[in-house]
Backbone as numpy.savetxt, mean C-alpha at the origin, in Angstrom:
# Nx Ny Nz CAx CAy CAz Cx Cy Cz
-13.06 5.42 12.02 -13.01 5.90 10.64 -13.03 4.72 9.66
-13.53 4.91 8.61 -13.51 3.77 7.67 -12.14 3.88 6.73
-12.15 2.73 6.44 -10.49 2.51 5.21 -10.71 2.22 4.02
-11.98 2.30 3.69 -12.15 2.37 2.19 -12.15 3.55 1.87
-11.43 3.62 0.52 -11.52 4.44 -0.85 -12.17 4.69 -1.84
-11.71 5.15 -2.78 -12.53 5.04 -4.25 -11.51 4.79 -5.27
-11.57 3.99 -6.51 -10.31 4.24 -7.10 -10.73 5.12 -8.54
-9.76 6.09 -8.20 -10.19 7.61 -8.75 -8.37 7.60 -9.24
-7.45 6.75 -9.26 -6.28 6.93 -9.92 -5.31 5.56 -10.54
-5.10 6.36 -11.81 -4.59 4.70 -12.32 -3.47 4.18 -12.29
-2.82 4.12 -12.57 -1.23 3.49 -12.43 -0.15 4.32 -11.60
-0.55 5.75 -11.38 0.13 6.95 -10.91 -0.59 7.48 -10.00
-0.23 7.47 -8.47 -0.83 7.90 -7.42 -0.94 9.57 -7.72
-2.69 9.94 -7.77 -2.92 10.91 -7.72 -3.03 11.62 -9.21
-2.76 10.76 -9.97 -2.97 11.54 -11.33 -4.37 10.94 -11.88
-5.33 10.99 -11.40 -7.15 10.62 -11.23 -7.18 10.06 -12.61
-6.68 9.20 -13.23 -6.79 8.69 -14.53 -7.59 7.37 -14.65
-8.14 7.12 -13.42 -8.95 5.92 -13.33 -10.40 6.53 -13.97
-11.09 5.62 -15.12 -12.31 5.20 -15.09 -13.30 4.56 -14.26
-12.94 3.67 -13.38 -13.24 3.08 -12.72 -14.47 3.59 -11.91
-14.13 4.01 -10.66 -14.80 4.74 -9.83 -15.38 3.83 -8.69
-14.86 2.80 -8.55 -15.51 1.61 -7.79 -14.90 1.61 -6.41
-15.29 1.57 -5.08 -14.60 1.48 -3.57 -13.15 0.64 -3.78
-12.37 1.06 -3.23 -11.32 0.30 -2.87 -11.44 -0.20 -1.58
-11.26 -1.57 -1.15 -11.64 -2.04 0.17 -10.36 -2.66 0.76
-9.82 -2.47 2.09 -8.77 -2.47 2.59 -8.78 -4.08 2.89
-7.94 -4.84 2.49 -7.47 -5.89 2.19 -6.52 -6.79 3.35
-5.37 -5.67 3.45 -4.02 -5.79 4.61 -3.51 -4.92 4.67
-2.59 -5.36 5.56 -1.71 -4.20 6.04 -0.43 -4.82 6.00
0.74 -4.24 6.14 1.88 -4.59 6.37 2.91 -2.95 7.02
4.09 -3.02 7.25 5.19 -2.42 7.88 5.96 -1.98 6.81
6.20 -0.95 5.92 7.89 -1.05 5.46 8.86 -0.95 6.00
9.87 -1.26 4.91 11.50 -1.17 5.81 11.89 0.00 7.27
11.04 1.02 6.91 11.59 2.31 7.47 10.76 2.54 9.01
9.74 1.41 9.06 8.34 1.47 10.48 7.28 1.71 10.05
7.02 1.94 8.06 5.86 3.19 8.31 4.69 2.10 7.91
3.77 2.16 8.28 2.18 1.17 8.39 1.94 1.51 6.83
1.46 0.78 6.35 0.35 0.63 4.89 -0.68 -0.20 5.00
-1.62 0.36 4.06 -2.23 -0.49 3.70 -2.72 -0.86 2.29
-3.22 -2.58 2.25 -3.50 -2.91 0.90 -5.02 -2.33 0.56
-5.52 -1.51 -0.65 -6.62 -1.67 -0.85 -6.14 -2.39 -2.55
-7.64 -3.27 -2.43 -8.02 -3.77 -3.68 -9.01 -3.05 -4.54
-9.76 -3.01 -5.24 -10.62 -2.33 -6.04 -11.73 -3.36 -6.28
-13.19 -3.33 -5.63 -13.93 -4.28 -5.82 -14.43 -4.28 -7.30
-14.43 -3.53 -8.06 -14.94 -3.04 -9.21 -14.03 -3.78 -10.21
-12.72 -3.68 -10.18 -12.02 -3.78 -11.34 -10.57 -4.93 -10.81
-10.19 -5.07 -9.36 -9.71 -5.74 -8.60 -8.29 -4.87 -8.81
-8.00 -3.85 -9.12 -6.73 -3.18 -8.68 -6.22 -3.13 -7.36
-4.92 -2.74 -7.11 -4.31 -2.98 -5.52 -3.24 -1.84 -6.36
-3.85 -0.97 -4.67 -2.52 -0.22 -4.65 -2.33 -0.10 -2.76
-0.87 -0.46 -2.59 -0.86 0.47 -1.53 -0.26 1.64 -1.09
-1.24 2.01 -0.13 -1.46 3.39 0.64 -0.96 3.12 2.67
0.40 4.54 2.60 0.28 4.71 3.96 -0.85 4.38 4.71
-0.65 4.58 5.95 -2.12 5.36 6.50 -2.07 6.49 6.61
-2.98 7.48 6.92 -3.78 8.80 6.91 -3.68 8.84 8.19
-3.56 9.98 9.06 -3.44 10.39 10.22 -4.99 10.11 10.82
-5.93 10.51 9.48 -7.18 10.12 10.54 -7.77 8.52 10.60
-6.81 8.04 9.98 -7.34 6.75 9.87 -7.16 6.32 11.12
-8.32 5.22 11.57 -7.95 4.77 12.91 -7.28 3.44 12.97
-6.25 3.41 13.81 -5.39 2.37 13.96 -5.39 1.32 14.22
-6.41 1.31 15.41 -6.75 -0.30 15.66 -7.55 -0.96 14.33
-8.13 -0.39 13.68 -8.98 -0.83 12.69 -8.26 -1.69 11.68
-6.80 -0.36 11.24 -5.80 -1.09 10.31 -5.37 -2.58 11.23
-4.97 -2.76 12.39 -4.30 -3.54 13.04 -5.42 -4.46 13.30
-6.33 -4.74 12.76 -6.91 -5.67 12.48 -7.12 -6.11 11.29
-6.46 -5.44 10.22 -6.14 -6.13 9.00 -5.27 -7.15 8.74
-5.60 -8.29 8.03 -4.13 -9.21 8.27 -3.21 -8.82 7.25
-1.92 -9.04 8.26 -0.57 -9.06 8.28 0.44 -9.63 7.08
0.37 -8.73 6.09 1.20 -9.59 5.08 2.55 -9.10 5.03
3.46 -9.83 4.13 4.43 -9.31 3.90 4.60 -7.99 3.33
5.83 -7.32 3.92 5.76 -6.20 2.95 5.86 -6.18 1.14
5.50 -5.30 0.58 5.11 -4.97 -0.59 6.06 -3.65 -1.41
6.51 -3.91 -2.70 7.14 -2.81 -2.87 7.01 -2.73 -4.84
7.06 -1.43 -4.76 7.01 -1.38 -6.58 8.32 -1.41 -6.83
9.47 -1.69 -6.33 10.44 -2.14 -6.81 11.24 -3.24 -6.25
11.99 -4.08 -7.13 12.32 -5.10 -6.69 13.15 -5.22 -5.65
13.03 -6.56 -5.01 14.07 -6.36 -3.69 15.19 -6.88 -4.32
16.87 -5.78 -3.42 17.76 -5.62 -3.93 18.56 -6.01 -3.20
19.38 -7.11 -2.72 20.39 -7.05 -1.71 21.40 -6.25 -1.51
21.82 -6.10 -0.29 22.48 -4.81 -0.04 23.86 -6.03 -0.02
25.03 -5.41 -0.95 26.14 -6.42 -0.56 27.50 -5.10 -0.30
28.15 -5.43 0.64 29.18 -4.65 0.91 30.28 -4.85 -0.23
30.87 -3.63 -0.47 31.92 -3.40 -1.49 33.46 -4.08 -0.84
33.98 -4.65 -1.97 35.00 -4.84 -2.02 36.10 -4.30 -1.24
36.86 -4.83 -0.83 38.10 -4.21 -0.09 39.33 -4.33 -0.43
40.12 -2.86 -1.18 41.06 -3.07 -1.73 42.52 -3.55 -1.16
43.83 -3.89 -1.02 44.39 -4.05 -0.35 45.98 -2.66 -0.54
């Protein structure tokens, strides 16, 4: 299966507010925190990046030949610090 897209949405996954209309071409991949696979597409047209799970029909070895970046997140990383202990 192929891993390109189209980018058909703009800042908000799925709300088709892109002008654009140009392939998104799969870039990398990475893991989030939780196991789940993504991938990077870029936008050859306009150079946007969003990432996207994978798709059940996407084929896997294909992603797993994308290189390996760090994970990626729209929010900042937060350290987890344990609370205080009262006495």
């Amino acid at each position: 299966m192929c891993l390109y897209s189209r980018h058909v949405d703009g800042r908000t996954p799925g709300d088709r507010a892109s002008d654009c209309g140009a392939m998104m071409a799969p870039v990398a991949a990475f893991v989030r925190r939780k196991g789940e696979h993504a991938i990077v597409h870029r936008c050859l047209g306009c150079g946007f990046e969003r990432h996207n799970r994978i798709a059940a029909d996407d084929n896997f070895a294909s992603v797993m030949r994308l290189p390996v970046i760090e994970p990626r997140t729209s929010l900042p990383e937060v350290p987890v610090v344990a609370p205080e202990r009262t006495a």
